[in-house]
N, C-alpha and C positions, 0 to 999 in steps of 0.2 A: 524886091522890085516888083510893081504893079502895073499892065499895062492895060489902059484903057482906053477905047476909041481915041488911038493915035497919039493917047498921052504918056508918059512914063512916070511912076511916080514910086519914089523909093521911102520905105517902110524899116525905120534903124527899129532893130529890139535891143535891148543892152544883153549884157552876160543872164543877170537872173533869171528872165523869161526865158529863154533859149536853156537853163539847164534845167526848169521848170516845165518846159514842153519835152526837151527830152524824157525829164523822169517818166513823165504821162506816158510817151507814149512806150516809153521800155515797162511801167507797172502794167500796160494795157496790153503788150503782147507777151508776160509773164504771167497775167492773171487767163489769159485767152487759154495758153501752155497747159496751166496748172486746172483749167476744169476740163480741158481735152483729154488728159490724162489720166481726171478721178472717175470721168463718166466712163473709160475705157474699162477699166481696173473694176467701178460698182460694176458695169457689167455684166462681167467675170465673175466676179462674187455671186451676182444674183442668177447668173447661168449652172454656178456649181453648187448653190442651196437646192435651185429648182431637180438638177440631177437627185440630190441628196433626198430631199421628198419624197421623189416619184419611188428609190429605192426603199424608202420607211414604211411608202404605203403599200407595195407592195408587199414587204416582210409583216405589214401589221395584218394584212386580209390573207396568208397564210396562217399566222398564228392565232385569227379568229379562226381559221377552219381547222387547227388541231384543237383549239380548246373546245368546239362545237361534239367533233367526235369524242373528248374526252367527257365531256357533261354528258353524253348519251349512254358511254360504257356505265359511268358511277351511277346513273338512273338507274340501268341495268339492274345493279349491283344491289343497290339501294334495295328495288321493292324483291327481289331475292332477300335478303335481310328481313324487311318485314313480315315475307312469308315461313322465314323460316325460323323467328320467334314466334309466330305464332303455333308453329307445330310445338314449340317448347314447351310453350304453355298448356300446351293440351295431353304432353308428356307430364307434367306435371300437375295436371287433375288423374291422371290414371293412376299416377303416385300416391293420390291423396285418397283415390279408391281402393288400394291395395289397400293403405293404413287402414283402414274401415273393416276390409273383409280378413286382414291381420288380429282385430281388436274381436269381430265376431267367430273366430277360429277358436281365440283362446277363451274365449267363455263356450263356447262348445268342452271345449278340451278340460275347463272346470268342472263340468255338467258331467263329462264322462269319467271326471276321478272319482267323482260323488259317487255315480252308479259303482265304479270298483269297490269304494269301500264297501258299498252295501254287501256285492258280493262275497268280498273278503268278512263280512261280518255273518252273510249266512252259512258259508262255509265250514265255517268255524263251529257256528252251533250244531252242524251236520257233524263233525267229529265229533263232538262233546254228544250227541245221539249215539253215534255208533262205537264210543266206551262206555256208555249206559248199558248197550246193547251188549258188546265185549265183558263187562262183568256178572250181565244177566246169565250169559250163556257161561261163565266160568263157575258163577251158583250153581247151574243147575249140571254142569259136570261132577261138583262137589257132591249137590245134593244124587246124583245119581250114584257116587261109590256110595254114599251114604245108607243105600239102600238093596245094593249085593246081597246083604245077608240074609232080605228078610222080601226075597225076588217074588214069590209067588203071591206074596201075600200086598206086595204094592206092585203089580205088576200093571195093573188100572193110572197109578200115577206117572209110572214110566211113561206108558205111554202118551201121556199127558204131558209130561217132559218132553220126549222126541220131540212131540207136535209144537211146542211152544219155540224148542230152538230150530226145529226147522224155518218155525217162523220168523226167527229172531235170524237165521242165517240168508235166506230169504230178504228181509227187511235189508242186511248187511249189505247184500248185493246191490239190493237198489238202490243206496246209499249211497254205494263206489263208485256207480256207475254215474250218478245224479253229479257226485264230485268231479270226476272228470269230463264230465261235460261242460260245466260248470269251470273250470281248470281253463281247458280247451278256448273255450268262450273270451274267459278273461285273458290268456295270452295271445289269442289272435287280434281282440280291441286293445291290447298293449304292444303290438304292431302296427294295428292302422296310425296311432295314436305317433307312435315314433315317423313311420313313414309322414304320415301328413306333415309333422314340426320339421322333419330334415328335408321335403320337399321348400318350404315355408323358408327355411334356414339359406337355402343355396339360392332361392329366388332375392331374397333380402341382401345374400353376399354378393350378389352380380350385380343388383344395383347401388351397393356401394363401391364395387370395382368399379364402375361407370365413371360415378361422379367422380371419385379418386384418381382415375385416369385423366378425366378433363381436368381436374386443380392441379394436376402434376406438370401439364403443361402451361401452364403459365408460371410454373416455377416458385408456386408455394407449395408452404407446407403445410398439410392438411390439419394434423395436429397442432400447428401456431396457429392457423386459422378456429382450430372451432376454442384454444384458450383463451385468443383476442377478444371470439364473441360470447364469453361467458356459458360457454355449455358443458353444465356440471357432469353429465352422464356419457361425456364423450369418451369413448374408450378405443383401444387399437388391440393390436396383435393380428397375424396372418390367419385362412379361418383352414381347418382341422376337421375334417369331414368328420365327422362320427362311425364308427364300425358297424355293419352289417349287422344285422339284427338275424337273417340266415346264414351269417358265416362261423364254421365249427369252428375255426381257428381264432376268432378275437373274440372278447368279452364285449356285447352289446352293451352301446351309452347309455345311463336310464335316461328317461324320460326326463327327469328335471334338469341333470347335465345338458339334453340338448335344450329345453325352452330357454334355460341361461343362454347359453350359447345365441338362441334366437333373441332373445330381451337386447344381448348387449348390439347384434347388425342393426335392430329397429332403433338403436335410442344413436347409434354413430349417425342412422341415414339420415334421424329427425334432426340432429344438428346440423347434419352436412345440406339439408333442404330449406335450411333455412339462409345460410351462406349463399346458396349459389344461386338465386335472382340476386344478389347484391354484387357480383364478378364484373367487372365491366371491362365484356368481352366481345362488344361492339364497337366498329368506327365511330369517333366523334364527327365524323363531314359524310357527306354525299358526294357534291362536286370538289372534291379534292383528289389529290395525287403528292406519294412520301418524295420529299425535297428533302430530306436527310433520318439517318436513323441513328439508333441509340448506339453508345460507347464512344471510343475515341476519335477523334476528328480535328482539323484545322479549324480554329475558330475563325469565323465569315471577316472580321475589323482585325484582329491584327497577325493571320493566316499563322500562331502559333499551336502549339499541338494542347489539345484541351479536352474534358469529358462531356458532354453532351448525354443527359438522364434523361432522354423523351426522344419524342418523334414529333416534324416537322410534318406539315401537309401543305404544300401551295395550293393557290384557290383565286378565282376571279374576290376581290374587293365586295364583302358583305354577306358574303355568303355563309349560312345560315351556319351552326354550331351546338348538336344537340348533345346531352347527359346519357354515356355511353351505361349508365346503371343509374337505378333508383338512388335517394339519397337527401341529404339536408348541405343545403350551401351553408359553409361556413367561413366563406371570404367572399367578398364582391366590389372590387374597385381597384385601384393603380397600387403597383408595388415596383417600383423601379424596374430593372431590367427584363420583368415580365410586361408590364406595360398594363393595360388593363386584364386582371385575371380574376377567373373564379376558382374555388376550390372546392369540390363535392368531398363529404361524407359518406363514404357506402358501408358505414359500420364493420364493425369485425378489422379493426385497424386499416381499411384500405381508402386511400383517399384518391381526387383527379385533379387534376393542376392544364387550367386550359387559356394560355397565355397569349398575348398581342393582340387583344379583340380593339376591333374597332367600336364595336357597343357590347354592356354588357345589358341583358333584361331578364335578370332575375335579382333579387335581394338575401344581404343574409340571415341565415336563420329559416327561410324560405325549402319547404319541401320539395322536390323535384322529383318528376317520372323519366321511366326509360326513352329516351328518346326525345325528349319534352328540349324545343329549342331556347339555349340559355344563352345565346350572346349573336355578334356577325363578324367574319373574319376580316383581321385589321392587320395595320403594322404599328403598332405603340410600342411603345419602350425600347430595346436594344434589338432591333431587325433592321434588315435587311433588306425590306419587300414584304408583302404582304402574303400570310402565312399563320396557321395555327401553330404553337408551341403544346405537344399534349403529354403531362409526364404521370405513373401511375406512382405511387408510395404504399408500402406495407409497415406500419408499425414505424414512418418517417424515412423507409429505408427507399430507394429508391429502382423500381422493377424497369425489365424490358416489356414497354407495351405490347410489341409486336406480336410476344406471346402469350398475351391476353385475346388479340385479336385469331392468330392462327386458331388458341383453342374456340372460340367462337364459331369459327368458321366449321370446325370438327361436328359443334355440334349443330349446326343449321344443315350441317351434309347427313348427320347423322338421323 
């Protein structure tokens, strides 16, 4: 019903319009319900993201301030390493100076068997003088009974006799005396001669105890190492001082027993110097830090018990990746569950296997130096996060790096 200025006028709707306005307006105050409710609800949502951020950003601007401390210690670390291959190297020019005054030793020491022969050859003819001289005077003993009987009348020859083996005993004396001086002379330069080589001999065994001691620690073996790298002259046994050359109780070494002796330390240490700039007993990373180590372990995907042959390094994303030894790449691109990997040659059966790179830049077949950066740290293949996989191999077998690296470290301290 409508009323309008004083009029009344009545308005029929049938049934349809009336449950047609009702739907209206019951969809209108259900649709009103239903965004009153989602804006409440986004709300909420978007209240407990915005808490959720504030706490990520904070957890992310700590963990920029440990990994910042953490890049400063491995700089640390870093140029400590570079200084202290360089001392290496400069140990091993003094090495290569030894060998020089080792080489000019033993041609002295030829020069001086030469003079002994000689001696030994005038010596000789000085005996062969004084049995000339020994039968001279044995004649004229003869000739002396020989003339007993007829005294007075050669008593002019006699003494013409006397006179001659006085001379001749005379002569004898200074003959013995020339001899053992002579004697004298050669067994004291057949002492220096000993002394010098067993000097020589014990300097030579200490620096092959050296080297021996650092391959010990990385848990090779010295002798598979030098038959890997083909060194025909490589010999062992413990070293055996030589006896006292003033001692009354033992028989002095000769002289050729000890330069063997000497020949065989020089030809172990020239093998063994040749091996060990090829150890690679450097970290592969700077900015890194070990995220897992070698042996047995929970595999990261299906947390079962599994062996792990290398050492992990976490690392910010890119991060550089140098060739812990000199060597020839002999792999360079994806291998399934290494992801992208390289693998160095450092000859003498030892190879490096440096897995999950996110780039690789080197090729193979391609030469590499110490230190020379050959890829950037990634996660490819079968990781977890970004991380180097770094495994060392002897003869295919597979080492613990760690003690590759500890012996390193022995020797940059050393």
């Amino acid at each position: 019903m409508l009323r309008t200025g004083g009029r009344i006028r009545c308005l029929r709707l049938t049934r349809w319009p009336q449950v047609a306005m009702a739907l209206a307006l019951a969809a209108g105050l259900g649709w009103t319900a239903y965004s009153s409710v989602s804006v409440i609800a986004h709300q909420r949502t978007l209240d407990a993201k915005d808490r959720d951020i504030r706490d990520t950003q904070r957890a992310y601007r700590s963990l920029l301030n440990e990994i910042s401390i953490y890049q400063n210690k491995f700089s640390g670390i870093a140029r400590d390493l570079e200084e202290n291959h360089s001392v290496m190297l400069g140990l091993l020019e003094q090495n290569a100076t030894l060998q020089q005054s080792l080489k000019s030793v033993e041609t002295q020491l030829q020069d001086v068997e030469l003079d002994r022969e000689q001696v030994l050859a005038v010596r000789e003819r000085l005996k062969a003088n004084l049995r000339e001289v020994e039968q001279r005077m044995s004649d004229l003993t003869s000739h002396n009974f020989s003339l007993k009987d007829n005294l007075d009348a050669t008593e002019n020859d006699l003494h013409a006799a006397l006179a001659a083996r006085n001379r001749a005993v005379s002569d004898k004396q200074r003959l013995e005396s020339r001899i053992a001086e002579l004697e004298s002379s050669l067994e004291a330069l057949h002492h220096n001669e000993q002394q010098a080589v067993l000097r020589l001999t014990e300097h030579a065994r200490d620096n092959v105890a050296d080297v021996e001691r650092l391959i010990g620690m990385t848990g090779l073996s010295v002798d598979e190492l030098l038959t890997a790298a083909n060194h025909p002259t490589a010999q062992g046994g413990p070293f055996v001082a030589a006896s006292d050359p003033d001692s009354e109780t033992d028989a002095p070494a000769s002289l050729h027993e000890r330069l063997v002796s000497l020949d065989r330390y020089i030809d172990r240490w020239e093998g063994m110097r040749e091996i060990l700039p090829r150890l690679p007993i450097t970290k592969p990373v700077t900015n890194g830090y070990l995220t897992s180590g070698f042996g047995k372990r929970r595999d990261p995907f299906n947390k079962k018990w599994a062996m792990h042959y290398g050492l992990d390094f976490g690392g910010p994303k890119k991060s550089p990746i140098y060739a812990s030894a000199p060597g020839v790449v002999v792999f360079a691109g994806r291998k399934s569950r290494y992801g992208r990997l390289v693998v160095i040659d450092h000859g003498a059966g030892l190879e490096t296997f440096y897995g999950h790179l996110h780039k690789v830049l080197v090729k193979k077949g391609e030469k590499v130096d110490h230190r020379q950066k050959i890829g950037l740290m990634g996660s490819t293949g079968r990781s977890t996060g970004t991380h180097l996989h770094y495994e060392i191999r002897f003869q295919d077998k597979p080492l613990n790096p760690m003690k590759f690296i500890k012996a390193g470290r022995y020797v940059f301290q050393g």
